[in-house]
C-alpha positions in Angstrom: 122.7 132.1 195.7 124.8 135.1 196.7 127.8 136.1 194.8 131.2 134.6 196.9 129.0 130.7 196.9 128.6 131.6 192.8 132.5 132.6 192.6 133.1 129.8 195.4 131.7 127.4 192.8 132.8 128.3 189.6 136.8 128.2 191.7 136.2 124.5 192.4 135.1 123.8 189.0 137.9 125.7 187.2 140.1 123.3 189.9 138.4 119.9 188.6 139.1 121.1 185.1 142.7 121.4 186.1 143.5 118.2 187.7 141.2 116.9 184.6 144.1 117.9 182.5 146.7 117.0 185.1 145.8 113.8 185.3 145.9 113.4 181.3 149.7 114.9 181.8 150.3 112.0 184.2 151.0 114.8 187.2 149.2 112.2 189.5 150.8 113.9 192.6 149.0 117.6 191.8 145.6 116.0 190.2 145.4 114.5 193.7 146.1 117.6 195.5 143.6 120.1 193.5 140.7 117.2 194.0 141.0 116.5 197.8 140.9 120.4 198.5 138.2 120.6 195.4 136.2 118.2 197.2 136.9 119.9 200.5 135.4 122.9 199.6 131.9 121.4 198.1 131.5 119.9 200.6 131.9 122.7 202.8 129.5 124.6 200.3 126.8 121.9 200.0 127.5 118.7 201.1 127.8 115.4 199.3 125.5 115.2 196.2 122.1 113.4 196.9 121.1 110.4 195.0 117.4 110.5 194.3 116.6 106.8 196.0 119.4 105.9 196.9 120.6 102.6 197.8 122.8 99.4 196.5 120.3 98.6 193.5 119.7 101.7 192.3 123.4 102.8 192.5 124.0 100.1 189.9 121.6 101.8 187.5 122.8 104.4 185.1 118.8 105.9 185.5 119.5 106.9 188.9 119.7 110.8 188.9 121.6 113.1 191.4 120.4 116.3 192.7 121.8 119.3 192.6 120.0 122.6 193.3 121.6 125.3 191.2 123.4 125.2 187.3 126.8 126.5 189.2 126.9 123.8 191.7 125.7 121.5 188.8 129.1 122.3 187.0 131.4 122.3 189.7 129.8 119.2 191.4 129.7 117.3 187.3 133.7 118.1 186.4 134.4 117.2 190.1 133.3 113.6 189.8 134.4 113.5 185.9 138.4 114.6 187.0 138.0 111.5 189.9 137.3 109.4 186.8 139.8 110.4 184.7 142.1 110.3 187.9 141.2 106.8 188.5 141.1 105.7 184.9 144.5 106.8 184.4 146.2 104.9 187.7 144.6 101.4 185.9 141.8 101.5 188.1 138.3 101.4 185.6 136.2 99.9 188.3 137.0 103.1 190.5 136.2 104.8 187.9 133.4 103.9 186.5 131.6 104.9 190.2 132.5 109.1 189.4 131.5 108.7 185.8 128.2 107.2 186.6 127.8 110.1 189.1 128.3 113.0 186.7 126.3 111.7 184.6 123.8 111.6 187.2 124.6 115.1 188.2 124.1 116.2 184.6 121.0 114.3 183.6 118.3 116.4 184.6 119.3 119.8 183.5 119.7 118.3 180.0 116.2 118.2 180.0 115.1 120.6 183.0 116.5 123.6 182.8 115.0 126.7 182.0 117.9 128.0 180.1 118.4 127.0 176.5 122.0 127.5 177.3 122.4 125.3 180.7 120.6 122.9 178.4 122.9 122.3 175.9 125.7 122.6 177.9 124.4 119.5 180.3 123.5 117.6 177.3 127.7 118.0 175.8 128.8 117.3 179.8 126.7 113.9 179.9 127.6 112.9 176.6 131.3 113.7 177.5 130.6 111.8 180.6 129.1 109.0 178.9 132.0 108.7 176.1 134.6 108.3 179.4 132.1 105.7 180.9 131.8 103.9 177.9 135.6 103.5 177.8 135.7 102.0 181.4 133.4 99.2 180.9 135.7 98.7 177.9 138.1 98.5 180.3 136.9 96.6 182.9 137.1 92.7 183.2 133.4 91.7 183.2 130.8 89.9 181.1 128.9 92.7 180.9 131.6 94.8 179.3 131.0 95.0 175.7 127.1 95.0 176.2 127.5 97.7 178.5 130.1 99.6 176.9 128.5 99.5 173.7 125.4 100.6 174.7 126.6 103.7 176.8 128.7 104.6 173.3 125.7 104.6 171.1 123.7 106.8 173.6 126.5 109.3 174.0 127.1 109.0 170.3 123.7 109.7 169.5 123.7 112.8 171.4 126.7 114.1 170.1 124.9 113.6 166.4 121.5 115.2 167.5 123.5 118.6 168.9 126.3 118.3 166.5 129.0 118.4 168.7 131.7 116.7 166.6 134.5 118.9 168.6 133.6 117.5 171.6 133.8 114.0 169.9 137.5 114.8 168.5 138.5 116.2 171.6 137.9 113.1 173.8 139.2 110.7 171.4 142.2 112.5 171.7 142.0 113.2 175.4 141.6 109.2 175.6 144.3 108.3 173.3 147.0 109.5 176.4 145.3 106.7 178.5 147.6 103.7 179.3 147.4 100.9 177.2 144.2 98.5 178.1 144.8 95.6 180.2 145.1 92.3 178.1 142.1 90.3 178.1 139.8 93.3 178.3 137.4 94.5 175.5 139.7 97.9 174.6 142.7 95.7 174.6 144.5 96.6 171.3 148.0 94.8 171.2 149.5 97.4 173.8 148.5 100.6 171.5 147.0 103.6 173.0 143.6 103.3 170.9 140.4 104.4 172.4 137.5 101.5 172.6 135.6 104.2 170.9 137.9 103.9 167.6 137.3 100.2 168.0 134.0 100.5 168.2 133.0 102.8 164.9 134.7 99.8 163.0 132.2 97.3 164.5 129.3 99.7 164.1 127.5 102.4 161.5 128.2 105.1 163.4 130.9 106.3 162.0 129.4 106.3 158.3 126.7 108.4 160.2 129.1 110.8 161.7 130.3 111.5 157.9 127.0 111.6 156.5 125.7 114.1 159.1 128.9 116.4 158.9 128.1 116.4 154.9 
């Protein structure tokens, strides 16, 4: 990859990261702005993201793993599709969401485990449990029987990373991040009497992973 597609690519993901936090802020209007010409440029860089099989059935499965053929594209491609989740997520719209979380996780799956560089390693493994902890929240979110099955289930992977690499920062930080969400729709599985309390809080009190997370930080 030459040097203006590597500076090309680390520009759109510095832009994802900024309607990330825009759409936290509740700027909507400039979230929306720095995505469509974020996702203008990949694009115009690579194309959409390949699905490896891709089709209805597979689309459903978490498994499924996208392609991407370098670690920059991999990083601009992964907060790309995280930022359209957050974007969605914060409108009321977990469904929506759920369909960009599942794909950076996708995006980010392989080089957890592929890559040749320690340091693209561990940086894919935080970014799909990041991914995961936002995914988990959606199906918390959503209004479906499989919600707390499949919301608990993505929170104990992604916890379970976040124990094995010790990234408790990243841990605090999304809590946090996921604490200036809207209040989850009544009826749904995050619904907590109109307060802005992450599923995940919810979900440490119905599980032992919190007395792990103070055990391992001993």
């Amino acid at each position: 990859m030459n040097n203006p597609q590597l500076y090309a690519y680390n520009d759109a993901k510095i832009r994802a990261q900024q309607a990330f936090q825009f759409s936290l802020q509740g700027e909507t209007a400039q979230a929306q702005e720095l995505l469509q010409r974020t996702h203008s440029e990949l694009k115009s860089l690579s194309g959409d993201v390949l699905v490896t099989g891709y089709n209805r059935v597979q689309e459903e499965s978490i498994d499924t793993q996208a392609l991407t053929r370098t670690f920059e594209q991999t990083q601009a491609w992964g907060w790309f599709e995280l930022a359209s989740g957050i974007f969605q997520i914060m409108r009321d719209r977990p469904g929506t969401s759920m369909v960009y979380f599942k794909r950076a996780w996708r995006i980010w799956r392989p080089w957890s485990t592929n890559a040749v560089s320690e340091v693209q390693r561990y940086e894919a493994k935080r970014e799909r449990a990041r991914t995961g902890l936002w995914l988990g929240e959606a199906w918390a979110r959503f209004m479906s029987d499989r919600a707390q099955q499949s919301a608990n289930a993505i929170l104990r992977a992604a916890l379970t990373e976040l124990l094995r690499i010790e990234a408790y920062d990243l841990l605090q930080e999304t809590i946090d991040q996921q604490s200036l969400l809207p209040p989850a729709p009544p009826g749904s599985l995050a619904y907590n009497n109109g307060r802005h309390i992450p599923y995940i809080c919810l979900f440490f009190t119905q599980s032992a992973f919190l007395e792990q997370l103070l055990y391992s930080r001993r």
